[in-house]
N, C-alpha and C positions, 0 to 999 in steps of 0.2 A: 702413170704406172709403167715400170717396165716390161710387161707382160704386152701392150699396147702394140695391135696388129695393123700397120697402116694401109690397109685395105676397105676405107669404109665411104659408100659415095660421097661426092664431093656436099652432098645439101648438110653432113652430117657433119662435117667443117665450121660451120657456123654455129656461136656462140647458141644454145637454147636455154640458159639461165638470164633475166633480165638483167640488164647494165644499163648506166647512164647515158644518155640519148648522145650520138655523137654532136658534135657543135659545127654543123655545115660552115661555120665562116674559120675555123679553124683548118678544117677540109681544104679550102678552097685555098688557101696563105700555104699549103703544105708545101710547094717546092722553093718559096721565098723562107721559113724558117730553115727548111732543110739546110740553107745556104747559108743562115745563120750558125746551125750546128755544126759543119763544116768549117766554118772559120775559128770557131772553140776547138774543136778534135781534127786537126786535121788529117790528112793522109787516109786510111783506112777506117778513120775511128765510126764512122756512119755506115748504116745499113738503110738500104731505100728501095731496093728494085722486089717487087712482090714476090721472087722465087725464091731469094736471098730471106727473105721475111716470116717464110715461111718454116724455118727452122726457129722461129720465136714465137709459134702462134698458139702456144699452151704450155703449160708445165705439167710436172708427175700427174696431175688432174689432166686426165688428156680427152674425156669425154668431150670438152668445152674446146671452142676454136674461134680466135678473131686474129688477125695480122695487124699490128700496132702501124703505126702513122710512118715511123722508124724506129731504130736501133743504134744506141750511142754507148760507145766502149771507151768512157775515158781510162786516163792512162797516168794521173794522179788527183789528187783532194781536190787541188785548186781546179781541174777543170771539170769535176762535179759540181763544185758551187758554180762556176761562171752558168754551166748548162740549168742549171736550178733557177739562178737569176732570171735566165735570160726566158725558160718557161713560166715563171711568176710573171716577168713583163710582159710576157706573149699573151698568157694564160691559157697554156700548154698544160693537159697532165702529162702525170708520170708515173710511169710502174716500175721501182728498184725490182733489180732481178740477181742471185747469185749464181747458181747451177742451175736454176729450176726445177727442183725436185719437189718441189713442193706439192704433196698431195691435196691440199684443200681448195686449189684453184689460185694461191695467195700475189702468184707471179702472171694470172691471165693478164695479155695485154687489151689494149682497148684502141678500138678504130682511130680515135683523134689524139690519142695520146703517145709518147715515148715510149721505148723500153729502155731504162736506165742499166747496163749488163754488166756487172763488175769484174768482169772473167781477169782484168788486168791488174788488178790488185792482188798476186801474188805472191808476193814477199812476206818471208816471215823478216821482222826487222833485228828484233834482240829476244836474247836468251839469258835469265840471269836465271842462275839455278840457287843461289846463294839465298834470293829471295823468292826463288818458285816461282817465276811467272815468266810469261813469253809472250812480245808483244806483234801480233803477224795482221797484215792487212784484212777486209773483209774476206776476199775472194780467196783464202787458202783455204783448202778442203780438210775437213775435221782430221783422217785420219793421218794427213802430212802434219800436224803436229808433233801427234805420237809418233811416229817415226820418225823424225827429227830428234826426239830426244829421247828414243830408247834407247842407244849407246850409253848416255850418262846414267842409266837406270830412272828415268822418270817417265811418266804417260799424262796424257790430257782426256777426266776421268768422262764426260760426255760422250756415248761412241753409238750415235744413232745405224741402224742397218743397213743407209746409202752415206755412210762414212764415207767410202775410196771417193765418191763424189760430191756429195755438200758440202758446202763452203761454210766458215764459221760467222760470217755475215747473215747468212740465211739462217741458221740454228741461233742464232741472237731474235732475231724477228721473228720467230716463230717457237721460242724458249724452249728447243728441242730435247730431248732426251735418250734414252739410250737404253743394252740390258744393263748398265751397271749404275745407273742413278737410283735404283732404292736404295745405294746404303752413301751415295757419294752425290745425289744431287744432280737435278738438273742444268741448265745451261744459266739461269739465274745463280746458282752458287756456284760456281766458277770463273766467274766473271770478275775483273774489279775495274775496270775501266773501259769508255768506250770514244773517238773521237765520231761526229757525227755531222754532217752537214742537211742545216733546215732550208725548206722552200724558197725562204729570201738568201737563200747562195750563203747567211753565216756559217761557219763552222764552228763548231762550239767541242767543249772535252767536260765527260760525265766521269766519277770516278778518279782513279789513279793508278798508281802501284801497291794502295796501303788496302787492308781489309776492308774498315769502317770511313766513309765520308761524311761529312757534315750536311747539315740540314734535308732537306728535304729526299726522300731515292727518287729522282729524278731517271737515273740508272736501270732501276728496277721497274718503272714504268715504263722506259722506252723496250725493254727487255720480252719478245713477244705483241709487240704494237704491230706485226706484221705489214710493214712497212707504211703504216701511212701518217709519222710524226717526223719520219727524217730519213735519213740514207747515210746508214753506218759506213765509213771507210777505215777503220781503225777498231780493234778490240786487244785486250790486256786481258790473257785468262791467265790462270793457277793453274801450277802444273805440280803432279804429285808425285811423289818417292814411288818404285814399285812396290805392293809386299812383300814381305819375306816367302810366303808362301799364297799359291792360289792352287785349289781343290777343286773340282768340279763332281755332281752326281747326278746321274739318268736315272730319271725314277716314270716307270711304268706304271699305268694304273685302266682298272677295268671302265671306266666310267670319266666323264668330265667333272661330276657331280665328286666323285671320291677326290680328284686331282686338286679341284678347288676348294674343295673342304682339308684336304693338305696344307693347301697355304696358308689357309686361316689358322691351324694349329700353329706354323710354322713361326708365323709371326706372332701368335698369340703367346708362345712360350719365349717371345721376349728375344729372339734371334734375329738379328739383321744382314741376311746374307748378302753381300757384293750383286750381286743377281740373282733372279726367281721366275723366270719364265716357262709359259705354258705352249704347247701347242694341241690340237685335236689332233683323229686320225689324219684326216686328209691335208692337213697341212704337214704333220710328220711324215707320211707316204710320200707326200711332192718333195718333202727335203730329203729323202731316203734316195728315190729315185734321183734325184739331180744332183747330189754329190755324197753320199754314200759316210753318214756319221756314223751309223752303227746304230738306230734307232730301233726299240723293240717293233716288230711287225705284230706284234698279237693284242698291243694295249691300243687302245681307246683315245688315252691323252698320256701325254708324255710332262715332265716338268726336269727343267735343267736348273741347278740349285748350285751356286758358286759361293764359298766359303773364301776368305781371304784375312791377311792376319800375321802373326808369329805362327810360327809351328803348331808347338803346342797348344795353340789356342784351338787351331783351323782341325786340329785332329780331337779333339777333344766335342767341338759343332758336327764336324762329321757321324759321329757315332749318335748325338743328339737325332741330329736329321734324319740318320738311316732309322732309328726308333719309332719316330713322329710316322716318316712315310708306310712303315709296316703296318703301323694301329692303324694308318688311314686308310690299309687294303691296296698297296702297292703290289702289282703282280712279277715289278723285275728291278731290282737295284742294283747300279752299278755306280762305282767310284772312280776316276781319274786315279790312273796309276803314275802317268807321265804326264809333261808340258804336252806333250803331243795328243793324248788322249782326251787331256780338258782340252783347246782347240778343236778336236774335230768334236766334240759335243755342241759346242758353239756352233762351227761351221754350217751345219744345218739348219741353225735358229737364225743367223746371219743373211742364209738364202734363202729362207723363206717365200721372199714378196716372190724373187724369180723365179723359183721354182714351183709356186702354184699358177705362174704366167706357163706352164709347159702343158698343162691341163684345164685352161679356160683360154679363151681369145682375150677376154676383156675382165676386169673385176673391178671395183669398187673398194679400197681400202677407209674402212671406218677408223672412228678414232675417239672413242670415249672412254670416260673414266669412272667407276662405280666403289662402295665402300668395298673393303676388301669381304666381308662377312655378305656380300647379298653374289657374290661371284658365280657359285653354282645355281641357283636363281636364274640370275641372268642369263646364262649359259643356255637352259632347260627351255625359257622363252624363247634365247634367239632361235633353239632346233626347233620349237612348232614357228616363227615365223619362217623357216626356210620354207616347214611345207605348205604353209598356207599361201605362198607366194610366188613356190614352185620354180626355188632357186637353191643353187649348192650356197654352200659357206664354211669355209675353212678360219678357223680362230687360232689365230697369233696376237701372243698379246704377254705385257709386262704386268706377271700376276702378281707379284709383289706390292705392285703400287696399285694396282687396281684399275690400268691403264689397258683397255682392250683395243684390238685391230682386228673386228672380223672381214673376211675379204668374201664381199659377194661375188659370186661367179657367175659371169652372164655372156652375152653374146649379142653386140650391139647392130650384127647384122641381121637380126631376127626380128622382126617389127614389131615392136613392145616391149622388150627387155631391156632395153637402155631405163625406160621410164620406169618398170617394175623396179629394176635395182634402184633406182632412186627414191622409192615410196618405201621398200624393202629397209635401207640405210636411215632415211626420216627415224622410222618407227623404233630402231635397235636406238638412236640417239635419243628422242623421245624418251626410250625405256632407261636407259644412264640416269636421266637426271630424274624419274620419277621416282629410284630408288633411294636418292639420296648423290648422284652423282653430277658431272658434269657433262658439258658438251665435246669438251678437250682436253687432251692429258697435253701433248705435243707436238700437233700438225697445224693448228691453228683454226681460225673460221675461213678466212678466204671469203669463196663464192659457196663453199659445198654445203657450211653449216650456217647461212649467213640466214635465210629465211627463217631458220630456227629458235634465231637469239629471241623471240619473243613467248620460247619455253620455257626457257631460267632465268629472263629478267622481265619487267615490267616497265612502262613506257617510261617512265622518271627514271630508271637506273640506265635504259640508253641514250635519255637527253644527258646525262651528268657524263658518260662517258663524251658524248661526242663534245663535250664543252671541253673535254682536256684536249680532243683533237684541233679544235676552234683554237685553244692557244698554243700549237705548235704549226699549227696550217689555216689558216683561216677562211683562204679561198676554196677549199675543201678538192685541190688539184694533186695530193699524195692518194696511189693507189684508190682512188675512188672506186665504188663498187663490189667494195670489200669490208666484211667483218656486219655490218648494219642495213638491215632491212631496210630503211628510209632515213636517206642525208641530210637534213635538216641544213637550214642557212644559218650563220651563227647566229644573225640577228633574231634570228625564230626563238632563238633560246635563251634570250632577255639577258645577254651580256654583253657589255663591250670588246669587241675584237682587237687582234693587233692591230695596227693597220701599217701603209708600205712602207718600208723606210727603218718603223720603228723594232727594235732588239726585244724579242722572247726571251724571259727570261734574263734578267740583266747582270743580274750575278754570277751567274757561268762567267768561264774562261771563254771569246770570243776572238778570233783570229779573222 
């Protein structure tokens, strides 16, 4: 989280979510491999000395902390796969890492393992506008896309809220989203091709330049595997025309309870606005205070409602909208008169996370997703669990799709509030899926939701998943200690494994 005060004793450094035991004989080989890695990347491309390490010892999840084994920054494809090899020969894990933003713990490193960091694979390669698509390495950051091609009038429609800094490798592995994926999709429709190098150092290519691929989505499984089927170096997204017009509306309201019951009209009248985002008071006050939108100070919850379109279409939903929001007891409506005025409506939904970082030391960003019709519901619970737990909570969240982000506000210098928030966020996830939802819209499980998975699946639907893991990794050395409660050996799970040597998957394109 960026809010993250590095002021906390040193004991509080240490990983307290359980991981996989380190491998003392891996430990002990560590400056003979190192010397290995070194001879693959050479020059700078190695990170070793524990101070230097220490800028890898967690991602956006910054409660958690280990310092990885090392730190290898290749500097193309092929010396991804040689390092991939050369940790399957060793049996080395590995933790791909983009930006590290990842809230769910997805990029935590692990004592005996890697950190794979793709920060070098910055190049966008090609631009064909003729066929919409742009094809740029993992590690270019979402929103250098879109600015790349906003002169020709086109944008790249996923635009998560750490855009200026996630990488579009990392919002593949963790199928990220954005305000504008209720009416244009997440990071799964955007996509049509991916190149990807597996465990045994192949590199293989998912997709293409065409919409539809042939047989099996292969693609769309790897799409959100949050790292631990392969290590993306290569993606091929769809890049879109701008609209003609985009409209934005601030709509005030007494109540969370009226705000979400908006939405549900909103949608229920059959309108699909470009985005539908909510915030409470105290997330709108933190975004007031830290860069000044214009946000009613007298409402409750706030909702920004983005119309997009021809003209007359967008002015026509307009008047829809302002309709819907009155019946549903809006106390302030206002409309985007200019480009300038939809932006700064945005700009506070945009800074949200940071600016409720100015009024807590520490938070917890949740991340679950419930039917759009139980939203004030949910809402009304999470406010009796703040009191019952005797923590703030500020709710940011894509109400459109029914994708919430309440951030608990805590204070991990206080002894027992690290673990409150933690029991605090269990229960708001818990309550997602009791209603009919899930555990995640777009942060992933990682380490944060990983104990959880035994809320919305049952023991058969995690052995079936990890059998698809079993035939892209078999020694079970990608990201371990993520996503799954207990890592089963493949042979536990009555199938025959790849084994060394032999090609996953033999139909892909292989290089």
């Amino acid at each position: 989280m960026l809010s993250r005060v590095f002021r906390l004793a040193e004991n509080r450094y240490s990983i307290r979510m359980q991981m996989p035991k380190p491998e003392p004989e891996i430990l002990a080989q560590r400056e003979s491999f190192i010397r290995i890695l070194r001879k693959i990347v050479p020059g700078e491309g190695v990170i070793s000395s524990q101070e230097e390490l220490r800028a890898y010892e967690c991602d956006g999840l910054t409660a958690y902390r280990q310092r990885p084994l090392a730190v290898v920054l290749p500097a193309d494809t092929n010396q991804v796969s040689e390092v991939l090899r050369a940790c399957s020969e060793c049996g080395v894990k590995i933790v791909p890492r983009g930006a590290g933003t990842s809230l769910s713990g997805g990029a935590l490193p692990l004592e005996d393992g890697i950190v794979l960091a793709l920060g070098k694979f910055n190049r966008i390669l090609e631009i064909d506008y003729d066929n919409r698509i742009a094809v740029v390495q993992s590690g270019v950051t979402n929103l250098r896309i879109s600015d790349t091609i906003a002169p020709q009038g086109f944008y790249y429609a996923p635009d998560p809220s750490s855009q200026i800094a996630c990488t579009i490798g990392g919002n593949v592995a963790e199928n990220s989203g954005g305000v504008h994926c209720l009416k244009y999709g997440l990071t799964t429709n955007n996509i049509l091709g991916l190149e990807m190098v597996l465990m045994n150092g192949n590199i293989v290519r998912l997709g293409g330049r065409h919409l539809d691929a042939e047989g099996y989505d292969i693609m769309g499984l790897v799409t959100g595997s949050e790292g631990l089927l392969g290590v993306i170096t290569e993606v091929t997204v769809r890049i879109l025309p701008r609209p003609e017009t985009a409209r934005a509306l601030l709509l005030g309201f007494p109540s969370n309870e009226s705000a979400g019951n908006c939405v549900a009209r909103i949608i229920g009248a059959g309108i699909t606005p470009a985005g539908l985002e909510m915030m409470d008071k105290p997330a709108a006050d933190a975004a007031e205070a830290f860069c000044h939108p214009g946000y009613p100070d007298n409402a409750q919850a706030v909702l920004i409602v983005e119309l997009d379109g021809v003209k007359a279409e967008v002015d026509h939903l307009i008047g829809e909208v302002e309709d819907i929001a009155v019946e549903a007891g809006a106390t302030s409506v206002r409309t985007s008169g200019n480009e300038e005025e939809r932006l700064r409506f945005w700009a506070g939904r945009k800074a949200a996370f940071p600016a409720v970082g100015r009024i807590s030391p520490d938070y917890f960003c949740m991340d679950g997703t419930i039917p759009r019709g139980r939203l004030a519901e949910v809402l009304a619970r999470i406010a009796t669990m703040s009191n019952q737990f005797g923590l703030r909570v500020a709710n940011v969240f894509h109400a459109g799709d029914g994708n919430l982000h309440p951030l608990i506000l805590y204070d991990a210098n206080v002894p027992g509030e690290l673990e409150n928030a933690e029991k605090f966020g269990a229960e708001v996830l818990k309550l997602c899926v009791e209603v009919g939802g899930v555990l995640t819209g777009e942060h992933g499980v990682g380490v944060e939701k990983r104990d959880l998975m035994g809320v919305m699946f049952d023991e058969d639907d995690l052995k079936h998943q990890q059998r698809v893991k079993c035939a892209f990794d078999p020694a079970g050395r990608l990201n371990p200690g993520k996503v799954f409660p207990v890592l089963h050996r493949c042979a536990e799970l009555g199938r025959m494994h790849v084994h060394r040597g032999q090609v996953p998957f033999p139909h892909l394109p292989h290089f």
